[in-house]
N, C-alpha and C positions, 0 to 999 in steps of 0.2 A: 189690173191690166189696163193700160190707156189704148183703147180701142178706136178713140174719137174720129181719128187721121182716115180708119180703112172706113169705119160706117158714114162718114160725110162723103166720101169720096166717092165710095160706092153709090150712093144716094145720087150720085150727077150721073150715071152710068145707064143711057134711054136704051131698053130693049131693040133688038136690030129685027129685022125679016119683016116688017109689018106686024110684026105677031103684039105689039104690046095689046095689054087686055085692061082696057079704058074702062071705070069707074070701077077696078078691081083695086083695092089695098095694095101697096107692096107689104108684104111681111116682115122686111126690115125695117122701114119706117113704123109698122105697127109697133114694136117693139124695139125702138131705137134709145128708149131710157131703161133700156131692162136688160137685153142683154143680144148679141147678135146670131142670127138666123143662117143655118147654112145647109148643105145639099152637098150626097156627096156625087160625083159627076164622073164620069167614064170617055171611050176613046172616042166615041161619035158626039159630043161634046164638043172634049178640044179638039178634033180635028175636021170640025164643021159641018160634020154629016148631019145632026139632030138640030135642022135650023129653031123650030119651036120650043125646044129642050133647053137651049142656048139664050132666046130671049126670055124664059121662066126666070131661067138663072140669073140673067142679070137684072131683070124687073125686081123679082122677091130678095134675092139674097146678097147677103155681102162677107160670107166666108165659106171656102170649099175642102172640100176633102177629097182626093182618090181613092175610089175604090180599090185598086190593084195595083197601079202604075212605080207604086215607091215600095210595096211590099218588097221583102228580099229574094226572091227567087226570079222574080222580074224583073228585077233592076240589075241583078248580081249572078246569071246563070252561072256563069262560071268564073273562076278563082281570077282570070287574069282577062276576062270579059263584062263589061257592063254594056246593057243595051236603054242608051238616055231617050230615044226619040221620042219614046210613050210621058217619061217625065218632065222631060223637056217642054214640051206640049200642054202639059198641065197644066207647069207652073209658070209659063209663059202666058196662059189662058188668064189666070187668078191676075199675074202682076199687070197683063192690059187691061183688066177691070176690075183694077185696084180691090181685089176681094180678099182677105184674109186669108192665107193661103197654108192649108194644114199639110204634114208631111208624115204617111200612116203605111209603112211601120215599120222600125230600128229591129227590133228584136222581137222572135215570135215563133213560136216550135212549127205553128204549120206555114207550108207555103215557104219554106226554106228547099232553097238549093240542095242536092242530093253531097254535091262535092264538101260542103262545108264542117260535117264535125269527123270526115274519113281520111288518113293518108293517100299516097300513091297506091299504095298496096289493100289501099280497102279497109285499113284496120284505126279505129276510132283513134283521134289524134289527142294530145294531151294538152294541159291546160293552158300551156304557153304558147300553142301554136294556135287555139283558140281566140284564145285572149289577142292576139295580133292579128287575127282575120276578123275580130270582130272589130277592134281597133281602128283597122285599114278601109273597112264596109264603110264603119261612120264617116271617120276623116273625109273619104272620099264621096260621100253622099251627102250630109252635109255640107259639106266644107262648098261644096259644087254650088248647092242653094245657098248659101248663108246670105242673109238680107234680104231673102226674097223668098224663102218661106218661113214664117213667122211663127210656126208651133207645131211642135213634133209630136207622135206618138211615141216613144222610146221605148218602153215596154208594154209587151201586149197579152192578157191574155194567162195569166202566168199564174194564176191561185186556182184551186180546186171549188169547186160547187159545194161539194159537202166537205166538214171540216176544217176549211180555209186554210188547207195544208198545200206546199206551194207542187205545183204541177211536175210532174216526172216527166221532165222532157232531156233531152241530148244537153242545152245548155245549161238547167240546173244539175246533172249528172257528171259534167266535165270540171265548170266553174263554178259551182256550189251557190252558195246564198250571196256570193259577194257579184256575183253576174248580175244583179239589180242596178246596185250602187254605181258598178263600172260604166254602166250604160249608159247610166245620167251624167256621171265626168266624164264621159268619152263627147258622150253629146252635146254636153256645153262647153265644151274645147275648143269642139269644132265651129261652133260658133255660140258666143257669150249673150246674144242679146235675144235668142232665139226664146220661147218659152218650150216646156218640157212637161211630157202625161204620160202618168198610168190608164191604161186603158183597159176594160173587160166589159164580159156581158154579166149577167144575174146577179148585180154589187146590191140589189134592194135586199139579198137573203145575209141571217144575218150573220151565218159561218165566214160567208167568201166576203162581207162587208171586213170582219174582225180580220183576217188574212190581210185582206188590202191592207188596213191600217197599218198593223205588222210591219208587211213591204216596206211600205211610207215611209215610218217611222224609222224602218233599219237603212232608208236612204238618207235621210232627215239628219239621223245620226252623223253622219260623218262631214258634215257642214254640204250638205250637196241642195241642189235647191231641185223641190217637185213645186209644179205652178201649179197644175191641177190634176182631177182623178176623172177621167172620160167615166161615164155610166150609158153603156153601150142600153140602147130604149128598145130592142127588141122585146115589145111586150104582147101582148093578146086581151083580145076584146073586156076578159074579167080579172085577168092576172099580169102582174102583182096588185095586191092591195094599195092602193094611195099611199096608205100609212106606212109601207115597209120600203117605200121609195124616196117619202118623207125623212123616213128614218136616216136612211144610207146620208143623207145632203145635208143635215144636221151633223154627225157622226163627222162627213169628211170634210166639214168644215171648221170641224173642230184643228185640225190637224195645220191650222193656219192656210189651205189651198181654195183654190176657188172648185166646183163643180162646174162638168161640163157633159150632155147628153149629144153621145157624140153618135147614135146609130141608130136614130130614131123611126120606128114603121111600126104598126100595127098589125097583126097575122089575123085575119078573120077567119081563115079555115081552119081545119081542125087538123090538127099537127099531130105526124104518128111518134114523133117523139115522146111527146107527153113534156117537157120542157119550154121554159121559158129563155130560150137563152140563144146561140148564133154558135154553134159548138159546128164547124163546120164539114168535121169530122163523118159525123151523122148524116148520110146516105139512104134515101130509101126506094125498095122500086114504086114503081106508079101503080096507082089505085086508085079508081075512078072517087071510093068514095072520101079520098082527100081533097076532091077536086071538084068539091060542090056544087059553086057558083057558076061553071063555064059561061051560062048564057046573060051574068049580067047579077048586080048587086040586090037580095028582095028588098024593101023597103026597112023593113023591121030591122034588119042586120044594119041597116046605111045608117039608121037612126041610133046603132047601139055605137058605132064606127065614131060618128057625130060626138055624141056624148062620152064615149071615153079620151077622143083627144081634147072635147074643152074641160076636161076634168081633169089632166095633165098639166093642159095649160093653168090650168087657175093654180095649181099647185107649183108652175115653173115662177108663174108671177108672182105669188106670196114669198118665192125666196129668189125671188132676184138681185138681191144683195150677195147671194151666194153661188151665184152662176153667172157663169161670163157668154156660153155656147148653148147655142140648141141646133143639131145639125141635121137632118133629114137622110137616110142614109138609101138615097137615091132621091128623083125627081116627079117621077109620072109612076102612074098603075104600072104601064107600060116595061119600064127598064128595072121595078124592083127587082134586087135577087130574090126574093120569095114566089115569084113568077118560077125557080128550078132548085129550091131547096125548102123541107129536106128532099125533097125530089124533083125530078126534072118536069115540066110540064104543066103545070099548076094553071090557073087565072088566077092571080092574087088583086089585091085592092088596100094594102095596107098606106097610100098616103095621101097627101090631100090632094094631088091635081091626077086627074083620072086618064083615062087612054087616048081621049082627045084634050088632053092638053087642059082642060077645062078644071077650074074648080069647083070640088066636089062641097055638100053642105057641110063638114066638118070644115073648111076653111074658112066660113064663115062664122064656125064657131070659136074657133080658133082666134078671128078677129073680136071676136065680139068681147072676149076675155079682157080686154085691156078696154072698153068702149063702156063697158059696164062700170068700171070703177070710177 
């Protein structure tokens, strides 16, 4: 992918509010020969509430993602309703500061619309009238941004954990195995120059790693082009091992695409799931003792937080021939979603710049990765 256009550009893009943070690194020029750096960003973002949030983003980064705003239930509530202002906003936000601008997510069992796999009457609709709402979703979503978001999620989400057998959801029960395929011709239809991702969480295991490939390859098959495979970074302080997130990036690079860590945070609490993953399905009520930290990070913990992100990094940077993204999937302590999942209410701490705004010691280590070589 020729990236050069958005990271030089972004590189002239001075932090606004006062807020830049002088004899701080930007994180994209840290890694401006490796691969680029992104965050993904919310409403009070683009629509100028989070003035600090705002000059992060464009001090460090130079490609974004929405969290919510292009999802399909938000963008598509209803059959002969769309509501743009949230995406509009976005992606208005990205093309003023010339930022790489991701587009998340095409197709995806949750967070869809209620109206979309039922007739009039309530009664699950058949594979032709699917196949044309999904059609009509793209065209018109797409086709809206075409030139001005630069890389899609298209499918999201879509293999199982164990078994890498592909997910039971409304869309593979209507449109079978070939709802993959479709979604990538449908998506480069609507616009040819766009690039196009698989996206999921836990791709280091090596069931849902083999499934992806699978997908891939049965999209691969019919001359349809995947640019790359998102490996969504929801990980925890011990888990996954190095070596099994090594593996996935070897593995899906084999498949001729690039790698991209497109959900990147770190969980330091103690999760009642027991999972490594962003299943977001998983609800739980509150309980004090998942909410350890309230009064603040102990040191030992900051220290282990430290060293598992420069240990990622050192691992991003040994294959950075084979990653093009690393995205942050939020900005501050502050706005993570792991602040209210799996439960509401939490203090979480999983990224590098902390509740003031401030960067915390792993962004240091983080820099130090590329400093050291």
């Amino acid at each position: 992918m020729n990236t050069s256009k958005f990271v030089a550009a972004a590189g002239l893009v001075i932090a606004s509010f006062g807020f830049v943070q002088k004899d701080v690194p930007a994180l994209k020029n840290v890694f401006k020969n490796s691969f680029m750096v992104g965050a993904a960003i919310n409403g009070r973002h683009t629509a100028g509430r989070d003035e600090k949030g705002i000059a992060l983003v464009k001090q460090h980064f130079n490609t974004i993602s929405p969290e919510n705003d292009l999802k399909f239930g938000p963008i598509h509530p209803k059959e002969s309703e769309y509501n743009w202002k949230p995406a509009d906003a976005f992606v208005e936000f990205g093309n003023k500061n010339k930022l790489f601008t991701i587009g998340h997510t095409l197709v995806w069992h949750s967070q869809a619309p209620d109206w979309l796999f039922v007739d009039a009457a309530g009664k699950q609709v058949s594979k032709e009238v699917l196949l044309k709402r999904m059609e009509d979703h793209i065209n018109t979503v797409v086709g809206r941004y075409k030139g001005r978001i630069q890389g899609w999620d298209v499918v999201n989400e879509a293999v199982n954990d164990q078994g890498g057998t592909f997910r039971e959801t409304k869309w593979l029960e209507i449109l079978g195995e070939d709802v993959f395929a479709k979604a990538f011709e449908m998506a480069h239809k609507a616009d040819p120059k766009a690039e196009l991702y698989y996206n999921d969480y836990s791709l280091y295991k090596k069931d849902k790693r083999e499934g992806v490939i699978r997908l891939v390859k049965g999209v691969q098959a019919k001359g349809i082009k995947v640019h790359a495979i998102g490996m969504q970074g929801h990980y925890g302080l011990n888990t996954p091992k190095l070596e099994e997130v090594e593996a996935s990036i070897i593995a899906f690079s084999k498949l001729g695409v690039k790698v991209n860590f497109t959900e990147l945070d770190i969980d330091v609490l103690p999760n009642p799931s027991r999972r490594e993953g962003a299943d977001i399905a998983q609800n739980f009520d509150f309980e004090e003792k998942y909410n350890v930290y309230k009064n603040g990070l102990p040191d030992s913990v900051e220290q282990k937080l430290t060293k598992r992100y420069a240990d990622l990094f050192a691992l991003f940077h040994k294959h950075r021939d084979k990653i093009d993204r690393i995205t942050f999937w939020g900005v501050t302590d502050a706005n993570s979603w792991l602040n209210n999942w799996p439960m509401r209410g939490r203090t979480s701490y999983p990224m590098l710049f902390d509740r003031n705004y401030q960067p915390k010691p792993a962004f240091n280590a983080v820099v130090n990765v590329v400093k050291k070589k």
